[in-house]
N, C-alpha and C positions, 0 to 999 in steps of 0.2 A: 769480646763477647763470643760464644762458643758460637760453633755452627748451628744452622738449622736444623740437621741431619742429626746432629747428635740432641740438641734439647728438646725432639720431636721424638726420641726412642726412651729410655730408660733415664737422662739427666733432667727429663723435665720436672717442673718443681711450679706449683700453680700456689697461691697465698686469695681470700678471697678476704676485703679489706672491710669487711663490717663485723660487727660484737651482735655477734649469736646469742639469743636469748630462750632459755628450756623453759618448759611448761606454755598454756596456753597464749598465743601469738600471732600476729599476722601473717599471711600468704606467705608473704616472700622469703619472711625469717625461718617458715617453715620447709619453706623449698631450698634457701642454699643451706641449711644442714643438711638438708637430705643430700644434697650436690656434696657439702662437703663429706659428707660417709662417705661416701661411691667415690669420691677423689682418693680417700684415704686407703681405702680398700684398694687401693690402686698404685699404691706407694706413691702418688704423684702430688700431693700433700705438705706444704711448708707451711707451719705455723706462723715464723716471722716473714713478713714481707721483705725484710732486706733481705732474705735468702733466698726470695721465692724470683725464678726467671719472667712470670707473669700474673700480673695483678687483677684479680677482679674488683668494680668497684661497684656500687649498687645504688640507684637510683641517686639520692640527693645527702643521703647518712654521714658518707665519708670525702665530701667536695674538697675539703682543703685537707685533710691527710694525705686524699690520693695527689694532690696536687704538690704538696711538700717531699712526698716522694717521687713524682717525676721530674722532679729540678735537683734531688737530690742523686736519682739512679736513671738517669737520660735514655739507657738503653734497654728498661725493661718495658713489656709489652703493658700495655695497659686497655682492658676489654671494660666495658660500659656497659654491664646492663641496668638497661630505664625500668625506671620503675611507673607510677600512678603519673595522669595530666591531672596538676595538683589545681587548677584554677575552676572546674569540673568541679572538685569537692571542698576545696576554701574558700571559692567568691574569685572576683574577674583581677582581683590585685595582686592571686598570684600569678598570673601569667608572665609577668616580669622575673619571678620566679625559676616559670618555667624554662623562660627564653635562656635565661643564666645557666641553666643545667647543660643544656644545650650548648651553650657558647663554651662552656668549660669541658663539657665532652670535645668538642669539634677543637680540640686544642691538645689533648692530650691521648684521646682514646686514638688506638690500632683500630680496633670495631667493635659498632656498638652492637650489643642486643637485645632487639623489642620483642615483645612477648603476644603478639598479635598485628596482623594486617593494621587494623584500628589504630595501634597505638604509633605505629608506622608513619599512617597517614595524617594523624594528629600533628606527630614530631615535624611532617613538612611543613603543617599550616602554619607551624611557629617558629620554624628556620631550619630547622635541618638538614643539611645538606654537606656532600664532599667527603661523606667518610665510608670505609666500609659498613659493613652491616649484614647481620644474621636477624630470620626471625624463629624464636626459639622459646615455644610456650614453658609453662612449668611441670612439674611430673611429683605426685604422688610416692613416698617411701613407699614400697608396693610389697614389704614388709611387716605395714600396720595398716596399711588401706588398702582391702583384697576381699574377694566377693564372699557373699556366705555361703554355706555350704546346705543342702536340704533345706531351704527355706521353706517354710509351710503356711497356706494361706490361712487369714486371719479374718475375724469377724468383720474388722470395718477397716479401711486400706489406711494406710500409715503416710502421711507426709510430714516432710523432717525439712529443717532450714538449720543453717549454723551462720552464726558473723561475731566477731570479736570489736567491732566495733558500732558502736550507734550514732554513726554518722545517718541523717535524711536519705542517702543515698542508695542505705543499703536495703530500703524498699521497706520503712515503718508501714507506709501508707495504705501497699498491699496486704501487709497481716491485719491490718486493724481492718480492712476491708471483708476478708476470708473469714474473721472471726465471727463479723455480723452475718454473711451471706453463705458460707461451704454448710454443705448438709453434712455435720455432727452426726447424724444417725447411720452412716455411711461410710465418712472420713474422720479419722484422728490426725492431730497435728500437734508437733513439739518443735519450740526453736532452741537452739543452744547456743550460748553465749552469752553475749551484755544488751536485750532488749529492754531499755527504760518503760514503755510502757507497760500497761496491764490489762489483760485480756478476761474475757470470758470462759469462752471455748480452748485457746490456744494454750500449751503446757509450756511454761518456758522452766528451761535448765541453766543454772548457771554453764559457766565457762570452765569445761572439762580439759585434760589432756589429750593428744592428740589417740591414744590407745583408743580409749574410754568414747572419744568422738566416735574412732571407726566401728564400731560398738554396735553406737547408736547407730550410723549410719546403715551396717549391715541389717537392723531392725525394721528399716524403711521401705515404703515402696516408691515413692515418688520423693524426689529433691524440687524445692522451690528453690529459686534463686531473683528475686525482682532486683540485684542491683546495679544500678545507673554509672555509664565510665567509666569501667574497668576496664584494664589491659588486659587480664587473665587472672579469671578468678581461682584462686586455689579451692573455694568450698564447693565449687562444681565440680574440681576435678576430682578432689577426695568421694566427692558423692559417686562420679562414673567411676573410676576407681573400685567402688565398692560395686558395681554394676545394677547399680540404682539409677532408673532414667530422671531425667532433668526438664523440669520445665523452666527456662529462664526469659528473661526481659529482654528484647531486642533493641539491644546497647553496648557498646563498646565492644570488646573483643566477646564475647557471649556466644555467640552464633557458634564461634570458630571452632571452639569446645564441645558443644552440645552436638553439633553435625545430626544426625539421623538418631542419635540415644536417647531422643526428647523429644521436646516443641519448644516454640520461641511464641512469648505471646507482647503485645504490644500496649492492650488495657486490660482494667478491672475485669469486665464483663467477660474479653477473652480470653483471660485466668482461667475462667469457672470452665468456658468451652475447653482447654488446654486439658485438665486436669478431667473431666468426664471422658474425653479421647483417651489418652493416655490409661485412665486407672483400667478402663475396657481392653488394653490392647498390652500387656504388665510384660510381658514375654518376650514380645517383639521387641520392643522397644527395648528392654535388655540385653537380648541377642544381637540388636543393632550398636551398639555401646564400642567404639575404635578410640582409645587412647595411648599415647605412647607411653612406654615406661621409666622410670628414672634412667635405667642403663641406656636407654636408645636417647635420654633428653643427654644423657651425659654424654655420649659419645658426641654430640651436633655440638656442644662447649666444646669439647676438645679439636672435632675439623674446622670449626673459627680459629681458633688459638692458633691449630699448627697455617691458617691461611694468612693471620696476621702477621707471620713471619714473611709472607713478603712483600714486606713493604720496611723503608727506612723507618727506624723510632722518631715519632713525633720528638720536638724541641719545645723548652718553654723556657722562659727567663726571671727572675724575681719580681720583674715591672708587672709582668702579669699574676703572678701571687698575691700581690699587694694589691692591684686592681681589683682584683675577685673578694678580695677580704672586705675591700673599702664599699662596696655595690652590695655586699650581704649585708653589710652593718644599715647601709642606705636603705635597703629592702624592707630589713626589721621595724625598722622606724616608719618608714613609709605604711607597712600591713598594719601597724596600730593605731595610725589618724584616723 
């Protein structure tokens, strides 16, 4: 294995081991592209993972790839970043799940990376422990999500939500609430993505690209966000990003994002208070907006990486491939009774 000295200057070679998907997407798919540009751009970039001197592996997508190649390549680094606490949003059977993610990080990962305090302190309740560890929110391509320019105020103030997904979690509850209660004569609101239901008042947009998102979202004056156990949301941060303040739910990593760009509300009723504070105060709250950028999220990947190097490569042996295979199959069957 080369030096440290030398795979921390110009021979480093980074592989991030999940199948990147274009067009509209969740968070995370949309965050390591962007990680992977700024890698590329950086010549630090290896497509095949056998070439690559460190492996990223992401949430739960790649558990037995990454695990067939750290029995197959002993000494390459392997970094863990977590993704969602999946039992939060599938029901209590996956916490068995969770705990697996877990046990197979703390087996192969150099260090892990959580993406909020929250999701930090989750991973203890369910075993984590004895590895390094970074925590390293997500960042915005700040190339397509970047404040507007001359905004001019508008008849009635604008709030905007986006989710690609219609999980319960991602806060049905609260639109369908806003749509009977926010004063229409005042406020406009559009969501964008996959909302099943159907509103009155509320304008839903399908499921745009990420351009055409920051679009919208430059259009906006206020972000909603009501969703439940997240690590770190990406639609908050595209929204600050855009220097649109945020009111979000005070839940999972939420807070951590939103800092002084918003308010955090905790019910229905203190939606309505949240959002009459805020639409009176558009400026400030704006002005108040600190997020990091993709360059400065990427440089904190990269002083993980070069800190993993010292430490010996984890070990693992076939009995524990088999194992892991044998407990997913048990898992599947088990989440279907």
């Amino acid at each position: 294995m080369e030096s440290i000295k030398s795979i921390m200057t110009s021979n480093l070679k980074i592989n991030i081991l999940t199948e990147l998907k274009d067009g509209p997407w969740g968070g995370g798919n949309q965050f390591l592209k962007a990680l992977k540009n700024n890698l590329l751009k950086k010549n630090i970039y290896e497509e095949k993972p056998a070439e690559a001197d460190v492996i990223i592996f992401n949430s739960y997508q790649d558990l037995i790839p990454a695990l067939k190649l750290k029995l197959k390549y002993p000494n390459k680094k392997f970094i863990h970043r977590l993704g969602p606490i999946f039992f939060y949003h599938r029901g209590k059977k996956w916490k068995f799940f969770d705990k697996l993610i877990l046990k197979v990080s703390s087996k192969i990962s150099d260090f892990v990376i959580f993406q909020s305090d929250w999701s930090l302190k989750e991973s203890k309740y369910l075993g984590f422990k004895n590895t390094p560890f970074s925590i390293i929110p997500n960042a915005p391509d700040e190339k397509i999500f970047f404040p507007a320019q001359n905004k001019k105020p508008k008849e009635r103030i604008k709030l905007i939500s986006s989710s690609w997904s219609s999980n319960p979690n991602k806060g049905s509850d609260f639109f369908s609430f806003l749509d009977k209660n926010l004063n229409f004569s005042k406020f406009e609101f559009i969501l964008i993505g996959n909302f099943p239901e159907k509103f009155k008042n509320i304008e839903i947009i399908p499921p745009v690209n990420q351009e055409k998102l920051a679009e919208y979202l430059r259009t906006g004056d206020i972000f909603i966000s009501p969703v439940k156990f997240e690590s770190c949301s990406n639609s908050i941060l595209e929204a600050l990003a855009c220097r649109v303040p945020v009111i979000a739910l005070s839940s999972g990593g939420n807070a951590d994002l939103v800092k002084i760009g918003g308010e955090m509300f905790e019910n229905k009723n203190e939606l309505l208070e949240k959002i009459d504070l805020v639409s009176k105060n558009l400026p400030k709250y704006s002005a108040d907006i600190k997020i990091k950028n993709l360059e400065e999220i990427s440089e904190e990947y990269l002083k993980t990486i070069k800190k993993s190097f010292s430490f010996s490569p984890k070990k693992i042996n076939a009995f524990f491939l088999l194992k892991i295979k044998i407990l997913l199959k048990i898992f599947n069957i088990y989440r279907k009774i």
